[in-house]
C-alpha positions as a Markdown table, in Angstrom:
| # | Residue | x | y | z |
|---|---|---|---|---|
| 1 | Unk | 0.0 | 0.0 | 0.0 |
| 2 | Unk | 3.0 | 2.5 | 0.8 |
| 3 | Unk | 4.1 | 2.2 | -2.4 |
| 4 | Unk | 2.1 | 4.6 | -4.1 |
| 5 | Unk | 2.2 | 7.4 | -1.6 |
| 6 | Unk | 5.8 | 9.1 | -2.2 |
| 7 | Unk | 4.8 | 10.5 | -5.8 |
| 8 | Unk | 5.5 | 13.8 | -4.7 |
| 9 | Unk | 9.1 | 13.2 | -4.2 |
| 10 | Unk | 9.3 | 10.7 | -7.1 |
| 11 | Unk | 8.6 | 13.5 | -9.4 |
| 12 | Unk | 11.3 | 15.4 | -7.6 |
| 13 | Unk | 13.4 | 12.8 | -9.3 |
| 14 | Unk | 12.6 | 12.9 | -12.3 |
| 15 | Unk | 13.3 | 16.7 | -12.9 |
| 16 | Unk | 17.0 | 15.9 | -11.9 |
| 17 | Unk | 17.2 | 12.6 | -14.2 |
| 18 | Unk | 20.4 | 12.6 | -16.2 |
| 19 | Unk | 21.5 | 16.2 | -14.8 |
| 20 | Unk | 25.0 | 15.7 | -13.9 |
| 21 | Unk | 24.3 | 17.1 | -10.0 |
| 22 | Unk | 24.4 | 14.0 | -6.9 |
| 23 | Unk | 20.7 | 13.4 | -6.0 |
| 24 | Unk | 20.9 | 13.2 | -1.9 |
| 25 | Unk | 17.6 | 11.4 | -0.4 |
| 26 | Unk | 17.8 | 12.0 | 3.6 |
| 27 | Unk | 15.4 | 11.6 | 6.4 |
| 28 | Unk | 14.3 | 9.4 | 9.2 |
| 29 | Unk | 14.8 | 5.8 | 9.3 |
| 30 | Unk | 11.7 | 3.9 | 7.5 |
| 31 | Unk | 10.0 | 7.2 | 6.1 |
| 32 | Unk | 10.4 | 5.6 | 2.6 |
| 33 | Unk | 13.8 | 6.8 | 1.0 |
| 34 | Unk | 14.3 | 3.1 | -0.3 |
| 35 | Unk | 11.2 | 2.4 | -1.4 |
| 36 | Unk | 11.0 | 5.6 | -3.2 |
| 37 | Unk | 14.5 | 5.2 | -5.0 |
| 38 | Unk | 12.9 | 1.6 | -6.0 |
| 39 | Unk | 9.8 | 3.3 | -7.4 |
| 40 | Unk | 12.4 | 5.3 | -9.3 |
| 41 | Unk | 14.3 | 2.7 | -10.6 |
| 42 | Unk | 11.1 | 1.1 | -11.9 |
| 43 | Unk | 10.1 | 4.1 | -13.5 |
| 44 | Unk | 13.7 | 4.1 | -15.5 |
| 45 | Unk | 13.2 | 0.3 | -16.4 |
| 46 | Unk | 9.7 | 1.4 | -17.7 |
| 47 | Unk | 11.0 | 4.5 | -19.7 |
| 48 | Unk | 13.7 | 3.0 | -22.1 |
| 49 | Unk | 16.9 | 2.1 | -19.4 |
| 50 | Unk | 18.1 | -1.3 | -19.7 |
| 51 | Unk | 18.8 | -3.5 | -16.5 |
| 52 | Unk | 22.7 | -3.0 | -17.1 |
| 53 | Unk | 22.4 | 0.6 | -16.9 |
| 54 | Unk | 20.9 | 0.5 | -13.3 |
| 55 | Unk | 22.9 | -0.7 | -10.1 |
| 56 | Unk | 21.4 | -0.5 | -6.4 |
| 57 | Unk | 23.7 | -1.2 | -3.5 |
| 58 | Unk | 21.8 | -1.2 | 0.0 |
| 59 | Unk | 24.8 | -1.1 | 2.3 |
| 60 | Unk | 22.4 | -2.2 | 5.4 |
| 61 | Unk | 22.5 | -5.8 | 3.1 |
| 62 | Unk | 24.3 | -8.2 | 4.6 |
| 63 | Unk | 25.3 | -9.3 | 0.6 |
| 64 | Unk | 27.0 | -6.0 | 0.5 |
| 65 | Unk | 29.0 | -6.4 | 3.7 |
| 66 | Unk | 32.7 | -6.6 | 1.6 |
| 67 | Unk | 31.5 | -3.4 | -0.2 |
| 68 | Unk | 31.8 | -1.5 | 3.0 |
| 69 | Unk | 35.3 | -1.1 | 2.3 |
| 70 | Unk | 35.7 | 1.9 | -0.4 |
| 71 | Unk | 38.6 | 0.2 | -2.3 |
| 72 | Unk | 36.1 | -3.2 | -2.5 |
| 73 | Unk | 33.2 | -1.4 | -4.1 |
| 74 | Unk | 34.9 | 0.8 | -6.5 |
| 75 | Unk | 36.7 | -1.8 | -7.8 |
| 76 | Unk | 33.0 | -3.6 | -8.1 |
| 77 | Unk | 31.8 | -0.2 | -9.9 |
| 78 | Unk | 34.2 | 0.7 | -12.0 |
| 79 | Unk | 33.4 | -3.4 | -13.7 |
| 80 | Unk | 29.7 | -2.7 | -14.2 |
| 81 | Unk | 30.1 | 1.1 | -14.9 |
| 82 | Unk | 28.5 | 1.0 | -18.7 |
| 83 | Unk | 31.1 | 2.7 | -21.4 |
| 84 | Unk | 29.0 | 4.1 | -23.8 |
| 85 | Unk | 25.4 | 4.8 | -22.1 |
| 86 | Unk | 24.1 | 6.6 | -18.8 |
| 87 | Unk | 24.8 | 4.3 | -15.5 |
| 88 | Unk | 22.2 | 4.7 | -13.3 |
| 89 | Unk | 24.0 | 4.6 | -9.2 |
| 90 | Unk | 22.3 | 4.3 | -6.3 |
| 91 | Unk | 23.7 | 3.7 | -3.0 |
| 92 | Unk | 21.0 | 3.1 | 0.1 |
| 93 | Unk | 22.3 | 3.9 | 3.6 |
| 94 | Unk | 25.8 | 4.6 | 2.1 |
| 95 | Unk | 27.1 | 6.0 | 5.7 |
| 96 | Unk | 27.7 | 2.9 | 6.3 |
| 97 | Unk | 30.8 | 2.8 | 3.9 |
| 98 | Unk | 33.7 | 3.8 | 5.0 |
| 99 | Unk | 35.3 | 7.0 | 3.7 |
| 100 | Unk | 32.0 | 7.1 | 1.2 |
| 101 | Unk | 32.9 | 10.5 | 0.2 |
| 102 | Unk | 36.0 | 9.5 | -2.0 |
| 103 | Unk | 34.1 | 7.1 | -3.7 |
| 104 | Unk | 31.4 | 9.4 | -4.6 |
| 105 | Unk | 33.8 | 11.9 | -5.7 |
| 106 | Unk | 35.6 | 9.6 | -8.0 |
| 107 | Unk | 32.4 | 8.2 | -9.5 |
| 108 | Unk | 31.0 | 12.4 | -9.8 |
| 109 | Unk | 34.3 | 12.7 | -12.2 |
| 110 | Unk | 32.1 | 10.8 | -14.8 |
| 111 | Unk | 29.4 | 12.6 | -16.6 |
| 112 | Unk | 28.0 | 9.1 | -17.7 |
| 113 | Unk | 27.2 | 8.3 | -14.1 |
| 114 | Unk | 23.9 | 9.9 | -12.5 |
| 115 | Unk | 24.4 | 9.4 | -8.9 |
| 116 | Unk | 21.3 | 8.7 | -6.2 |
| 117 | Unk | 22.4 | 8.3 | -2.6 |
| 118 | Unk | 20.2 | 8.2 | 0.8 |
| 119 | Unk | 21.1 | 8.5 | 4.0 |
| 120 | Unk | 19.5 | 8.4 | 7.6 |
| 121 | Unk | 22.3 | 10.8 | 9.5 |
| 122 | Unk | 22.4 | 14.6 | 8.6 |
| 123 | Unk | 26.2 | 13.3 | 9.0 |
| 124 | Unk | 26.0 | 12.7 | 5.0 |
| 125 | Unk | 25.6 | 16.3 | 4.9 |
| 126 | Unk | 28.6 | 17.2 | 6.8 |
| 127 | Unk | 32.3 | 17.0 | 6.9 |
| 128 | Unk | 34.3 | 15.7 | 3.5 |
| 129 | Unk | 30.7 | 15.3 | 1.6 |
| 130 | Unk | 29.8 | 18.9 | 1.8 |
| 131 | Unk | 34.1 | 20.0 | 1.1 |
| 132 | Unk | 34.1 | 17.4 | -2.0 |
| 133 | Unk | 31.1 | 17.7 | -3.7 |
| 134 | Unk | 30.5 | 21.9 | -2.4 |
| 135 | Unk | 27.6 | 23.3 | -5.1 |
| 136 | Unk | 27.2 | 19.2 | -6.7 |
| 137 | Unk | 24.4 | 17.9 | -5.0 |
| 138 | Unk | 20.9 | 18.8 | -3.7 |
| 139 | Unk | 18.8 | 17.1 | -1.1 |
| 140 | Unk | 15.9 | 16.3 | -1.0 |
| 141 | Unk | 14.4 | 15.7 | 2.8 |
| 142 | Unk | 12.1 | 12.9 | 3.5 |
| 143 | Unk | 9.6 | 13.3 | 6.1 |
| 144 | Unk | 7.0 | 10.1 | 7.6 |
| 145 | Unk | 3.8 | 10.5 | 5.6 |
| 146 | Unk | 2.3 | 13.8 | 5.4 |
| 147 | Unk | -1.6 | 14.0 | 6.7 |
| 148 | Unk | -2.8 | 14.7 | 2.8 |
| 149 | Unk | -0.6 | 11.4 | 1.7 |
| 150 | Unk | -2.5 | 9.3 | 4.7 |
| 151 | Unk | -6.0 | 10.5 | 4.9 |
| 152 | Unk | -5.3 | 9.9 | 0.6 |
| 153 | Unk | -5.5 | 5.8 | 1.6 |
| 154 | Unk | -7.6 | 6.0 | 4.3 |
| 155 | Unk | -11.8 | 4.7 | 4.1 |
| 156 | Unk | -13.8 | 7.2 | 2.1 |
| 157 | Unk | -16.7 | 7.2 | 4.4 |
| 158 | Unk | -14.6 | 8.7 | 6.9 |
| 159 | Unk | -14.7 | 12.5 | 7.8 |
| 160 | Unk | -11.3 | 14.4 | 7.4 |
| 161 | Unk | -12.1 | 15.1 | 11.5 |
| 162 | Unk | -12.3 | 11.4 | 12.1 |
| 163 | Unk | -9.1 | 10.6 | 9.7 |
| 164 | Unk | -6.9 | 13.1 | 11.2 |
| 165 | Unk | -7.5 | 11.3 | 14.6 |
| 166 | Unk | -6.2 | 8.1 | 13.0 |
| 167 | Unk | -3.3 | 10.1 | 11.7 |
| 168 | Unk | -2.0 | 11.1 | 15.3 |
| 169 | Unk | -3.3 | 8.0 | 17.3 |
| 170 | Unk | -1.5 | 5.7 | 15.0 |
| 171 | Unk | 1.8 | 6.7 | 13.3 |
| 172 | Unk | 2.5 | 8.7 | 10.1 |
| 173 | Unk | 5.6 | 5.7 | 8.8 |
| 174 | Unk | 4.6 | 4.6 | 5.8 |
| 175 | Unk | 4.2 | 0.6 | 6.7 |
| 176 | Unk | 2.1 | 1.1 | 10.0 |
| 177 | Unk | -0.7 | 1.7 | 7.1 |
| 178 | Unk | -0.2 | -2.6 | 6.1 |
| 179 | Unk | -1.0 | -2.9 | 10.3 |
| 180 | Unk | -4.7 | -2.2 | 9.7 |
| 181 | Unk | -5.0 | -0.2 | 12.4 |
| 182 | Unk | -3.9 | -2.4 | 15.5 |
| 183 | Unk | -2.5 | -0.6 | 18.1 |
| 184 | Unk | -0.2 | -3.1 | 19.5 |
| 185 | Unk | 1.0 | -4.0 | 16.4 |
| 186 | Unk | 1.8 | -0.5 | 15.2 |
| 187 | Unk | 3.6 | -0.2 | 18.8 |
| 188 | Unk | 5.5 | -3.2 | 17.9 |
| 189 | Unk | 6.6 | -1.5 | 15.3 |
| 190 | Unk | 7.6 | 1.9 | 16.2 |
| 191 | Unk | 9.5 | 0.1 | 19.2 |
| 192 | Unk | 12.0 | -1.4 | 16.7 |
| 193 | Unk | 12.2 | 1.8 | 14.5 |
| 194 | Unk | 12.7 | 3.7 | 17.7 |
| 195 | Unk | 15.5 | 1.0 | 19.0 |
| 196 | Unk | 17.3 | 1.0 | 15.6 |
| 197 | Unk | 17.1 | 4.8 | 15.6 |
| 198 | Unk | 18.7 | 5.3 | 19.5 |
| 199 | Unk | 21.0 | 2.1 | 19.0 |
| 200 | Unk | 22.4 | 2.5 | 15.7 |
| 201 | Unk | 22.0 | 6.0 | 14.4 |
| 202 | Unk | 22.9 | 7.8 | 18.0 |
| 203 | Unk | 24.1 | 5.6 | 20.4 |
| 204 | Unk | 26.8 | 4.1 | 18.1 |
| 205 | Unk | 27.5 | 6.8 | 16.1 |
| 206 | Unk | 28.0 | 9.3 | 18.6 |
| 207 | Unk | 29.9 | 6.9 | 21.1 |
| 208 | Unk | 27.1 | 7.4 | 23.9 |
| 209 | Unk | 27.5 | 5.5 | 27.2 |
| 210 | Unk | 24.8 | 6.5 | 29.2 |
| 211 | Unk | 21.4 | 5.1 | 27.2 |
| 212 | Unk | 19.0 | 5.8 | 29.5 |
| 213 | Unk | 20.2 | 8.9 | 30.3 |
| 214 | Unk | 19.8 | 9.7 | 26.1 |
| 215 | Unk | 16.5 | 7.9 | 26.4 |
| 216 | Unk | 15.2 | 10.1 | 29.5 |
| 217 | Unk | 16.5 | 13.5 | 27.5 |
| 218 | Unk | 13.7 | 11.9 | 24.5 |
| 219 | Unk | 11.3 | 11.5 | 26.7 |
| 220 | Unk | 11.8 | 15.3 | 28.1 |
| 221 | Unk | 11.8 | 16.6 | 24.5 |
| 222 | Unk | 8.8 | 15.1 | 23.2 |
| 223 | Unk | 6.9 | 15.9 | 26.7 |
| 224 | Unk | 7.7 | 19.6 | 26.0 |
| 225 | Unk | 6.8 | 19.8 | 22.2 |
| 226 | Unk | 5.8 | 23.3 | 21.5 |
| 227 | Unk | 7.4 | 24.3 | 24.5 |
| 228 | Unk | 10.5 | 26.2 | 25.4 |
| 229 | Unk | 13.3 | 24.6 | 26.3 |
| 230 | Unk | 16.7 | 25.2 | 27.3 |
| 231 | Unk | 19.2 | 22.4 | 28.4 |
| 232 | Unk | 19.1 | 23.8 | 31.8 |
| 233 | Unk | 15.8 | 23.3 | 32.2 |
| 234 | Unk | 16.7 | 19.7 | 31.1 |
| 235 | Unk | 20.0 | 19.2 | 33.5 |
| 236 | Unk | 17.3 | 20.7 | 36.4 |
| 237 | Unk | 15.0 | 18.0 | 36.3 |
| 238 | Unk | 17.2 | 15.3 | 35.5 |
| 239 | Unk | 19.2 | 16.2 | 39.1 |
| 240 | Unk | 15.6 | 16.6 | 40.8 |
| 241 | Unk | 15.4 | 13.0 | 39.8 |
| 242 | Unk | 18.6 | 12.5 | 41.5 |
| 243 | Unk | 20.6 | 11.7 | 38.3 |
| 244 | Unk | 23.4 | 14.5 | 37.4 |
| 245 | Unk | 23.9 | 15.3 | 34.0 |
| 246 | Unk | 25.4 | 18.7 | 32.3 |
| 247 | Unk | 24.3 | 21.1 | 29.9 |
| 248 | Unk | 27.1 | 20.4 | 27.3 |
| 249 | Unk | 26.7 | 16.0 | 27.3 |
| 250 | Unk | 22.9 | 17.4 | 26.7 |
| 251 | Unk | 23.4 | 19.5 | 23.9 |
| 252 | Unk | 25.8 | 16.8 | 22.9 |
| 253 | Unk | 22.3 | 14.4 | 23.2 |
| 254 | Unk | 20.2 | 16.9 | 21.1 |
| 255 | Unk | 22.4 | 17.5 | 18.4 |
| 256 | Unk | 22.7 | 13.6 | 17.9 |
| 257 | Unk | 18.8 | 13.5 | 18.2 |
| 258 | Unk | 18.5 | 16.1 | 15.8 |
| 259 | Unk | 21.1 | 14.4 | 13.4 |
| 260 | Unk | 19.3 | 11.4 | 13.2 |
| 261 | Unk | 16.1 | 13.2 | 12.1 |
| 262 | Unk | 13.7 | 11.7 | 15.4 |
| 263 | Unk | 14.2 | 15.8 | 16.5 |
| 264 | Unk | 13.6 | 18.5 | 14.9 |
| 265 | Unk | 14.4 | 22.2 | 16.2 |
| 266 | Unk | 12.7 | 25.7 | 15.7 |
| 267 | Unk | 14.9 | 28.6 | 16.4 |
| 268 | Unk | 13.5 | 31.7 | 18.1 |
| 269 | Unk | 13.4 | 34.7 | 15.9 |
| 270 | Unk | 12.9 | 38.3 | 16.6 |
| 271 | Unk | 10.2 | 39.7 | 14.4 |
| 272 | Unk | 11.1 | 43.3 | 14.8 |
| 273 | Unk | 14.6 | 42.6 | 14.9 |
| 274 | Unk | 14.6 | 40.8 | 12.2 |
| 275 | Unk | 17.0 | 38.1 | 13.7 |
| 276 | Unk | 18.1 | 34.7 | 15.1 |
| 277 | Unk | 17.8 | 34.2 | 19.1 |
| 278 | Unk | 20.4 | 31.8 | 20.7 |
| 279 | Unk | 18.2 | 30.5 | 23.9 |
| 280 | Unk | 14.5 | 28.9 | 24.3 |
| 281 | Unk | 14.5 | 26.8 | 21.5 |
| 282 | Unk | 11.3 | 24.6 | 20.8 |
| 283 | Unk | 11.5 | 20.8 | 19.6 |
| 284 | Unk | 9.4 | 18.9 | 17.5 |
| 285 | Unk | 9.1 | 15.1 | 17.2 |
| 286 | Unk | 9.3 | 13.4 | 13.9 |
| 287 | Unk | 5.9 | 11.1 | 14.3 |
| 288 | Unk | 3.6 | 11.5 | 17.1 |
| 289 | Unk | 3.5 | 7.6 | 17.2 |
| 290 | Unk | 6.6 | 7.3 | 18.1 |
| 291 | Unk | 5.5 | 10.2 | 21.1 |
| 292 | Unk | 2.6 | 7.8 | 22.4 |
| 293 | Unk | 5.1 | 5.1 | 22.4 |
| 294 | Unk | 7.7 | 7.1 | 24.6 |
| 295 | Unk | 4.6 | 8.8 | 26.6 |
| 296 | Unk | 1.6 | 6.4 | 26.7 |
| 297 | Unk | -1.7 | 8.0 | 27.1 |
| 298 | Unk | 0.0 | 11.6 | 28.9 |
| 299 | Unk | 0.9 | 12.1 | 25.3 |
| 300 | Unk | -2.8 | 13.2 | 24.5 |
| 301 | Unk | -2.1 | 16.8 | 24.6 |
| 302 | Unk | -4.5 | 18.3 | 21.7 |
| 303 | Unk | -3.0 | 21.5 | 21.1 |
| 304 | Unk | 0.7 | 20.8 | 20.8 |
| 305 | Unk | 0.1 | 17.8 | 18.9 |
| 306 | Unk | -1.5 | 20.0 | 16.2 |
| 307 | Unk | 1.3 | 22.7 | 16.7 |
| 308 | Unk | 3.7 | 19.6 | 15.9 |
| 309 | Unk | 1.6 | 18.1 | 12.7 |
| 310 | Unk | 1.6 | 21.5 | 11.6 |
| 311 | Unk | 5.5 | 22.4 | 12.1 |
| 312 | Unk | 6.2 | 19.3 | 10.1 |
| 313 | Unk | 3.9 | 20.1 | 7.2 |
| 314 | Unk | 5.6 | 23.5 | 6.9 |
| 315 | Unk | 8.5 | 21.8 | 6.9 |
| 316 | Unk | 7.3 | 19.7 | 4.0 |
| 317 | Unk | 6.2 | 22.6 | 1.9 |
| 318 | Unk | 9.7 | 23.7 | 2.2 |
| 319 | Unk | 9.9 | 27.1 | 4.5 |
| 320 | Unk | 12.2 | 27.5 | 7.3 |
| 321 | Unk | 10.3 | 27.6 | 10.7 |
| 322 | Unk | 11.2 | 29.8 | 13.4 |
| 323 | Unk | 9.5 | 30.4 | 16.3 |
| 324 | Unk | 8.7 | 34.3 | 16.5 |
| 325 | Unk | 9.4 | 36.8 | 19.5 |
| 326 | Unk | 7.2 | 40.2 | 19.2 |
| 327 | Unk | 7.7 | 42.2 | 22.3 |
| 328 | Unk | 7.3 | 40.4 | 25.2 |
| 329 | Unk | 4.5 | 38.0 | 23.3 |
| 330 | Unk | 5.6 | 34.8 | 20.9 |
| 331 | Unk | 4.0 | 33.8 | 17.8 |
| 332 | Unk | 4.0 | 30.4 | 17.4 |
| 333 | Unk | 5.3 | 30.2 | 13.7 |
| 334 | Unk | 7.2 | 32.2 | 11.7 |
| 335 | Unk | 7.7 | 30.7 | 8.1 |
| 336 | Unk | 10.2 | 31.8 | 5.8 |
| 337 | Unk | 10.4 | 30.7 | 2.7 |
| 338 | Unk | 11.7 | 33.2 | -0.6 |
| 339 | Unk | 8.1 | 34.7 | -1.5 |
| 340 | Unk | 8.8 | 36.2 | 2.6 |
| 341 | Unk | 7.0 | 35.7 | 6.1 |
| 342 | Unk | 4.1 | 33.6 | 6.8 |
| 343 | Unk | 2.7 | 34.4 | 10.3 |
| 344 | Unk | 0.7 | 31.3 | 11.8 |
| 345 | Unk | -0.9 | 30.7 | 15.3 |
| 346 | Unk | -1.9 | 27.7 | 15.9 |
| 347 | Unk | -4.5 | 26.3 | 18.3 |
| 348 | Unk | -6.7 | 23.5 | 19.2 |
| 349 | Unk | -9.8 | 25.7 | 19.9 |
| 350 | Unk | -10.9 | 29.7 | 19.8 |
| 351 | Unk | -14.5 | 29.5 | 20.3 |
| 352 | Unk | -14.1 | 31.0 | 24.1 |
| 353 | Unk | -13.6 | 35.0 | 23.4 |
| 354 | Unk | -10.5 | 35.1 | 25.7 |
| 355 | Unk | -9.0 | 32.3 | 23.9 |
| 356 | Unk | -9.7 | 34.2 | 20.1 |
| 357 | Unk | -8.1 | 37.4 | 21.9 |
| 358 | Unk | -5.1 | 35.8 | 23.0 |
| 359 | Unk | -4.2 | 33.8 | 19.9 |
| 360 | Unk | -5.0 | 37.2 | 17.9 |
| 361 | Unk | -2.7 | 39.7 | 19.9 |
| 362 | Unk | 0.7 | 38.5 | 18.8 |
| 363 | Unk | -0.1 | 38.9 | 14.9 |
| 364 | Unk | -1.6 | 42.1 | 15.5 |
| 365 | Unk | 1.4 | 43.6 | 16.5 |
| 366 | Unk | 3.0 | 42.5 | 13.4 |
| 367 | Unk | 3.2 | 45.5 | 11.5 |
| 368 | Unk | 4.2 | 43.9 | 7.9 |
| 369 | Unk | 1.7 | 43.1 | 5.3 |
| 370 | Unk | 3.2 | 39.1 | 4.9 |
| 371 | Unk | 0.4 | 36.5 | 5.7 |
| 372 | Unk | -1.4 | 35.8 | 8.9 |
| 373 | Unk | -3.0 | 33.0 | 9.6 |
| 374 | Unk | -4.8 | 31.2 | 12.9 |
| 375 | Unk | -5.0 | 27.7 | 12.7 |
| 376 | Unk | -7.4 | 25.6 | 14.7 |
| 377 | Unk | -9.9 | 22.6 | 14.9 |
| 378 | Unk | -12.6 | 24.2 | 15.1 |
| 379 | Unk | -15.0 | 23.1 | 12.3 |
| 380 | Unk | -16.0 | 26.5 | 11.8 |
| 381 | Unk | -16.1 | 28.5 | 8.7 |
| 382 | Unk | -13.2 | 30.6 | 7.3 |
| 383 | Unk | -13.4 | 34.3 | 9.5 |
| 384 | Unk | -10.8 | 37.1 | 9.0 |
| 385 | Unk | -10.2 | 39.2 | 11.7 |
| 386 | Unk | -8.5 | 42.5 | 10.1 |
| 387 | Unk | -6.2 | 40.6 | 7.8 |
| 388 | Unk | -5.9 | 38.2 | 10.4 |
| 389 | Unk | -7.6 | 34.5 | 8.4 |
| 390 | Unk | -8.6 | 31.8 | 10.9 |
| 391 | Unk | -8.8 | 28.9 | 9.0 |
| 392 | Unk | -9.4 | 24.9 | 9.9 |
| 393 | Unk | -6.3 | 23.2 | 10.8 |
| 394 | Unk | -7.3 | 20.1 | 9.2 |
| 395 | Unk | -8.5 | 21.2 | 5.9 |
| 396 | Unk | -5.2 | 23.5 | 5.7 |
| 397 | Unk | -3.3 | 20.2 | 6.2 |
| 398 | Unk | -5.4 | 18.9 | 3.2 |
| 399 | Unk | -4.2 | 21.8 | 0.8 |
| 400 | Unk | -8.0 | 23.1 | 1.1 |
């Protein structure tokens, strides 16, 4: 059933087909970076490309273990690498290869050679790939399914109210959908994703002792989505629980977190300032499933569960989120993207006047004429309040 959900990002692909520029697929483990470079390498066998042309190297196959060395597998390569016609590359979880970067180089050389690579660390991003290959690859970020892409699969008779409950009681990974909908099962499930995630990605990677100290820091971040946090704040309540921990092993902790794609930060800005602040971050988790599992039933808190679907979908439609300071007030959203600012509140209910007033105030005392929107469940009709559009969360989700 996943399968046919990614066509978004396949058709990502295909604009770059054959452009001599490194393809870079990232995001969290199991959001469907394999399956989408399959559906891609399909689409070349149905479109003209021979078999020869096309070689796919998963690096978390145990098949593939001898090509973990960089000498091994270009020596493999430069065998099957075609002489006269386009050879299609793609390299699944290539992190795992040592010294990667070389080999990628080497192969980027060749304009015959159209290279696909995913990854589940932002380390790909960072050290010898980004001083190689500066300005010779994009990325292209994979996020769990969006709530469009599930609702898209989900019974027609339900109501986008009733299908957007499914989408944060359940998990938004694309295989939980062959699970039918059984809540153990889908646990199961985002138990080992979660395990492989902390074990392999962090844990190993980073050279972290202390596991259940890293696994109480996830459990902080996700129980303070939407809120601010500093790693004070963390350190404080980690010695009120009688276990000592400092501010630099956590930021250590988040950056890993962060890396791996299971965190995801929003910087404060300053709206009149027109600037980055360093302190008070907010953190948002990559799939509320994988928040019940951490949190249980405490997880059901309404209103920043929608402020973290809706961070996430902003991240999808490519702006960078901040988090806005106005005076001494905060506006839950900033979105930057190059067309400007979009200003968005977001909140699960403003039918109680107070509660209307208060979400209102910070975007009135933005002065620009970017837009302003208040996002909320209410199944209300579209109002505008002075510029100001209130609009249903849900249907905004959908692209209404």
């Amino acid at each position: 059933m996943s399968d046919i959900l990614r066509l978004e990002f396949l058709e990502k692909l295909k604009t770059y087909k054959d452009k001599h520029i490194i393809k870079v697929i990232t995001g969290v483990r199991r959001c469907g970076k394999s399956t989408l470079m399959k559906m891609f390498r399909n689409y070349l066998l149905e479109n003209g490309i021979s078999a020869e042309q096309i070689l796919f190297l998963n690096f978390e196959d145990f098949d593939n273990y001898e090509l973990l060395n960089p000498k091994s597998l270009y020596e493999f390569l430069k065998n099957k690498i075609q002489k006269d016609k386009m050879t299609y590359i793609f390299f699944d979880e290539i992190q795992n290869v040592t010294d990667f970067q070389r080999v990628v180089d080497s192969l980027f050389l060749n304009e015959k050679i159209d290279i696909y690579i995913t990854g589940s660390n932002a380390y790909l991003l960072s050290g010898e790939l980004a001083t190689l290959l500066s300005g010779r690859y994009i990325t292209i970020e994979m996020l769990p399914l969006s709530f469009k892409e599930f609702a898209s699969v989900q019974n027609p008779s339900l109501s986008l109210s009733e299908k957007y409950r499914l989408y944060v009681e359940q998990s938004s990974f694309p295989y939980t959908l062959n699970l039918d909908g059984d809540k153990n099962e889908i646990l199961d499930y985002l138990g080992g994703v979660y395990s492989t995630i902390v074990l392999k990605d962090v844990v190993s990677r980073y050279k972290i002792s202390d596991t259940k100290m890293l696994e109480s820091v996830v459990r902080f971040i996700f129980d303070s989505i939407g809120s601010p946090v500093s790693t004070k704040k963390i350190a404080d309540t980690m010695f009120s629980s009688g276990r000592k921990i400092d501010s630099k092993t956590i930021e250590k902790y988040i950056s890993a977190l962060q890396d791996c794609y299971i965190v995801y930060e929003a910087k404060r800005y300053d709206v009149k300032g027109k600037q980055c602040l360093k302190l008070l971050e907010k953190y948002y988790a990559v799939d509320i499933g994988l928040r019940y599992l951490l949190l249980g039933q405490k997880a059901n808190d309404t209103g920043h569960i929608l402020e973290n679907v809706v961070y996430l979908e902003l991240i999808r439609r490519g702006y960078k989120v901040y988090v806005g300071k106005i005076g001494d007030m905060e506006i839950d959203f900033v979105a930057q993207n190059q067309e400007g600012n979009t200003y968005i509140q977001v909140s699960a209910s403003v039918r109680d006047e107070n509660t209307l007033q208060r979400e209102l105030r910070p975007l009135q005392l933005v002065r620009d004429s970017y837009p302003k929107l208040l996002l909320t469940l209410d199944d209300d009709p579209t109002a505008d309040f002075d510029g100001i559009k209130k609009k249903n969360a849900i249907e905004w989700l959908m692209g209404i």
